[in-house]
N, C-alpha and C positions, 0 to 999 in steps of 0.2 A: 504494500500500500504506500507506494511514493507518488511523486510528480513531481518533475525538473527536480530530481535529487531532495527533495522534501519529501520528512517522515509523517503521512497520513492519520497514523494507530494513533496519533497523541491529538490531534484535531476532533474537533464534537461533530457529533454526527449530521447537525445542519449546515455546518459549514462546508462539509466532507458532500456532502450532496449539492450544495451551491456549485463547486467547481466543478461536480460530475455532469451540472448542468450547463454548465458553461462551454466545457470540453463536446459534449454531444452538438449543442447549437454552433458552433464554431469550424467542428467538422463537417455538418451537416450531412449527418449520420437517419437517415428514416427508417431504420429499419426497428430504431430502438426509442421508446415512448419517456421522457420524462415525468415524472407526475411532479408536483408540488407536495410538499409536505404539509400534511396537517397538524395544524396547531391548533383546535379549534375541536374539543372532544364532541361539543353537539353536533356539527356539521360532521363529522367523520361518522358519528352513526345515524343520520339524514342518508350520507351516500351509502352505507351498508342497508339501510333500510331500501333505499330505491333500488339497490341489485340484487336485494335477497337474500344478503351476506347473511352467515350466521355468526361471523365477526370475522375480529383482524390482529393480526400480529405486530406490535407495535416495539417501538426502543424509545428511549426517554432522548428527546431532544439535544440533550448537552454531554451524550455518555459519549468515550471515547473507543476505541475499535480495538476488544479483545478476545482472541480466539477460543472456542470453547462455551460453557454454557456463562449465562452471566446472569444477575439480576436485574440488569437492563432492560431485558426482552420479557413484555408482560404479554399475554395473551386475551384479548379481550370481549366477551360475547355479545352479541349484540340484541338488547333487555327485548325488543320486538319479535325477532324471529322466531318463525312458528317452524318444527321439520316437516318436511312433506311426507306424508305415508306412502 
């Protein structure tokens, strides 16, 4: 996880997706979609409600990048979703 000789792992992880967005729009790269980050817990489960989601796999905004399992990564359900029988 570098770029131009810069150590990623210690960068937060919005930051770390600013430049990933940066790099895709720059190459202009189509085959590969950026989302924007949600910061915004109601709105992220509005968009899991309108896809059906039954949730999402999130990381805390400001965690930095280590391999393995972490308490970063929460998992989160989304309180609407019904499962389909």
């Amino acid at each position: 996880m570098f770029l131009n000789g810069n150590d990623l792992r210690i960068v937060s992880l919005l930051d770390r997706k600013r430049r990933l967005g940066h790099l895709i729009q720059r190459a202009g790269v189509e085959s590969l979609h950026y989302s924007e980050p949600f910061t915004n817990g109601l709105g992220l489960f509005a968009e899991c409600e309108e896809r059906s989601l039954e949730g999402v796999i999130a990381k805390h905004a400001n965690s930095i990048y280590r391999s393995g399992p972490s308490s970063a990564w929460i998992n989160v359900k989304c309180p609407t979703h019904r499962r389909v029988q």
